[in-house]
N, C-alpha and C positions, 0 to 999 in steps of 0.2 A: 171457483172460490177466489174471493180476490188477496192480495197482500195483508192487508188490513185482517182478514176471516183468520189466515193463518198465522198471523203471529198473535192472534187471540186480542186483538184493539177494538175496541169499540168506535164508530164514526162518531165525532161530538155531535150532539143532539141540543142546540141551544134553544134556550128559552123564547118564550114571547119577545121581551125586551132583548135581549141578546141577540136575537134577529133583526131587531128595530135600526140595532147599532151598527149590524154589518152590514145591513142594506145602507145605514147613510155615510158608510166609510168611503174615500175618494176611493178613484178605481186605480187606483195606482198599488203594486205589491204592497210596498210597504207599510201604507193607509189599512191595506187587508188583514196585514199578518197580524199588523195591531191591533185591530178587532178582533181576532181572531184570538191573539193571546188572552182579550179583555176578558171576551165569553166564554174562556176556557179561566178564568181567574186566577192566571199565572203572574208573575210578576217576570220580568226580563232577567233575574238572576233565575229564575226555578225554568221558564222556557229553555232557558241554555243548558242547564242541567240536564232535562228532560231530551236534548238532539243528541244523538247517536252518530258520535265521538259525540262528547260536551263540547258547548263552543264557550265563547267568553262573552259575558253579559253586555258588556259596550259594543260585540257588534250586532246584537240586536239590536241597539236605539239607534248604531247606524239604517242600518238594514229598515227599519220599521221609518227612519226620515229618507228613504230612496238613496240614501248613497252608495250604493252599490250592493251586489250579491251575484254570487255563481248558481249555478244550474245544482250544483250538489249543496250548497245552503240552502236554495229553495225544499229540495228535497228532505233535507233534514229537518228543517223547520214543520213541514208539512204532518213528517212521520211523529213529529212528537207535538203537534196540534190536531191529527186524526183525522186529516182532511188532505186535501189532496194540493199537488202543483194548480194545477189548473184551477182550483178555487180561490187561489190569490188575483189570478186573471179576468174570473167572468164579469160580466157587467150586473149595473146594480138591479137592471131588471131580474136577470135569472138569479140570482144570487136564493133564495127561495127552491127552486131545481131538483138540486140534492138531497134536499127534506123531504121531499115528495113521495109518495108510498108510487110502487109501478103502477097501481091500477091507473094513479092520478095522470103519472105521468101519459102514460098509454092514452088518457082519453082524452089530452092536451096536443101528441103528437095526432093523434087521428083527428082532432078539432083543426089542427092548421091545415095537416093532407088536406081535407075538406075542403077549406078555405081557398090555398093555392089552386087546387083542382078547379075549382069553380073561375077562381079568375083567369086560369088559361083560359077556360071555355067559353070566357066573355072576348076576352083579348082576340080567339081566333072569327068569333063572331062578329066582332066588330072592325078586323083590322083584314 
């Protein structure tokens, strides 16, 4: 059961366009969270409300322009956007990833296994 299951969260689940937006957010935190707040339709006062302790609304617009943040801002921002550390981080290919039902994912890992497999076994063939 993860974190999330137990304190009874839902993962956000954003929309068509709300996917559109985070995929073309820079890959930098701050760029993320901002998406990330948008598709969550928070505004920077109710975001900060919503982290555990409350933080103060100005340093989210820091935070959201890269000026800095700690490892436990990231976290709290995360727990009150439903999403995780690491999805302020990923690139904008996988950014999609997380939405993914397992089956999908499972038959995307097994598509690459595939793929690498095969080009060792040209690599050793040829090399």
């Amino acid at each position: 059961m993860t974190y999330k299951e137990i304190r009874g969260q839902k993962p956000m689940q954003p929309t068509q366009p709300e996917l559109e937006e985070l995929e073309q957010a820079d890959q930098l935190p701050g760029d993320r969270i901002l998406a990330y707040r948008k598709a969550a339709k928070l505004s920077q006062r109710a975001l900060a409300e919503k982290c555990n302790p409350p933080m103060d609304f100005t340093a989210i617009g820091r935070i959201e322009h890269n000026k800095g943040y700690t490892s436990s801002t990231l976290n709290r921002l995360a727990n009150a956007l439903g999403c995780e550390v690491a999805d302020f981080f990923i690139p904008n290919d996988l950014i999609l990833w997380r939405h993914l039902n397992d089956a999908d994912k499972r038959h995307i890992a097994d598509t690459i296994r595939r793929f690498w497999q095969s080009s060792q076994q040209e690599n050793q063939q040829t090399g």
